[in-house]
C-alpha positions in Angstrom: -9.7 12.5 -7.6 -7.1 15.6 -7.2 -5.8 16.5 -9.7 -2.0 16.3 -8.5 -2.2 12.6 -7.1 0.2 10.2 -9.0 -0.6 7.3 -9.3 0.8 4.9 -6.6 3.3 1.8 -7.1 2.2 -1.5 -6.6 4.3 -1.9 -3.8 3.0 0.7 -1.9 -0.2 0.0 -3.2 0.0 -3.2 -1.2 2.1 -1.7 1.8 -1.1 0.4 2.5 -3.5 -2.2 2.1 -1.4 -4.5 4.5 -1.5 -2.4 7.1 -4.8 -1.7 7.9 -4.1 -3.6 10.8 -1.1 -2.9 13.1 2.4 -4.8 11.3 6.3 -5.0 11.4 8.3 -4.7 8.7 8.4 -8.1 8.0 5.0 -9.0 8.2 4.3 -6.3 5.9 6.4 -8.8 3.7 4.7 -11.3 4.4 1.1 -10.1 4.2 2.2 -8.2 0.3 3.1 -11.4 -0.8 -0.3 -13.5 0.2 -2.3 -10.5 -0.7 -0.8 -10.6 -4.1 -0.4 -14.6 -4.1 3.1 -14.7 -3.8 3.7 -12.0 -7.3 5.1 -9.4 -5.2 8.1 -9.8 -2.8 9.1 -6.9 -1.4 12.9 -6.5 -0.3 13.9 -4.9 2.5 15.3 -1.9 0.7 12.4 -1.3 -1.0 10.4 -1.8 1.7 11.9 0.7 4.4 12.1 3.3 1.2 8.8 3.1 0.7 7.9 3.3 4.6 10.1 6.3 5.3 8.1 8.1 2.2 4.7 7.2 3.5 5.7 8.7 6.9 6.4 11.8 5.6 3.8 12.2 3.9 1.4 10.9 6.6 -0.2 8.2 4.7 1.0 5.4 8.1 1.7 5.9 11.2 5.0 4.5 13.4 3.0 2.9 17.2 4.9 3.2 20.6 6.6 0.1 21.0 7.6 -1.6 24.2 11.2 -0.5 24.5 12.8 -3.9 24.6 11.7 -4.4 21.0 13.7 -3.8 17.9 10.3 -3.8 16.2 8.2 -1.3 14.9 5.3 -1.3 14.0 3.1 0.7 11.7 -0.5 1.2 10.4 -2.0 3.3 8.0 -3.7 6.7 9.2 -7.1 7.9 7.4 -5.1 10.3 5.2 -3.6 7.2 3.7 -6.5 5.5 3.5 -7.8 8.1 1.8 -4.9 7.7 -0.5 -5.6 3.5 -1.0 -9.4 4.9 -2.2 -8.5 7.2 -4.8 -5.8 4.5 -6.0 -8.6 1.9 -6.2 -10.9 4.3 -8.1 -8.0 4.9 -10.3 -7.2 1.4 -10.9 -11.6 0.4 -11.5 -11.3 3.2 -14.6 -8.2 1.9 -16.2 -9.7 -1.8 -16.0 -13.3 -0.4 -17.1 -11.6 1.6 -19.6 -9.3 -1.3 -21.0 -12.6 -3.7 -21.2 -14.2 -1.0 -23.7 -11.7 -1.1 -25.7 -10.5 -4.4 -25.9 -14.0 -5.7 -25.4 -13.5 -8.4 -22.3 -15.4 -8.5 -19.2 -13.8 -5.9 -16.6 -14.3 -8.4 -14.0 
């Protein structure tokens, strides 16, 4: 893992994992919240904050839309999948690591 990669929120965390299929904003709500069995909800503000970062940093991509749609959709592009993996590496240590110490199964 680089050595300059912060770890990620949860809610972009999820955002990334939810789109590795084409979404809107809102079923990005939606699909955070079953993916996380109803823990997370996401508000708007949070989520188009976290969307305009991830575009800049080219971790998802904005899709043509048909122009008679207020919708846009996004999806995540293979530098932010790249991203999602190092999260998930991060995330197996600090569960590996926690079982260790506090001696429970890490599953």
């Amino acid at each position: 893992m680089p050595a300059d990669h912060i770890a990620l929120t949860e809610a972009v965390f999820y955002i990334l994992l939810s789109l590795h299929a084409p979404l809107h904003g809102y079923g990005i709500m939606q699909k955070v919240e079953t993916l996380s069995n109803g823990r997370v909800r996401l508000a708007a503000g949070t989520l188009y904050g976290a969307i305009s970062s991830m575009l800049e940093k080219g971790w998802i991509k904005s899709l043509p839309g048909e122009a008679s749609s207020r919708k846009k959709e996004y999806e995540i592009t293979e530098s932010g999948k790249t991203i999602a993996k190092q999260e998930l590496l991060r995330l197996r240590e600090l569960l590996a690591n926690g079982a260790l110490i506090i001696g429970e199964d890490a599953q």
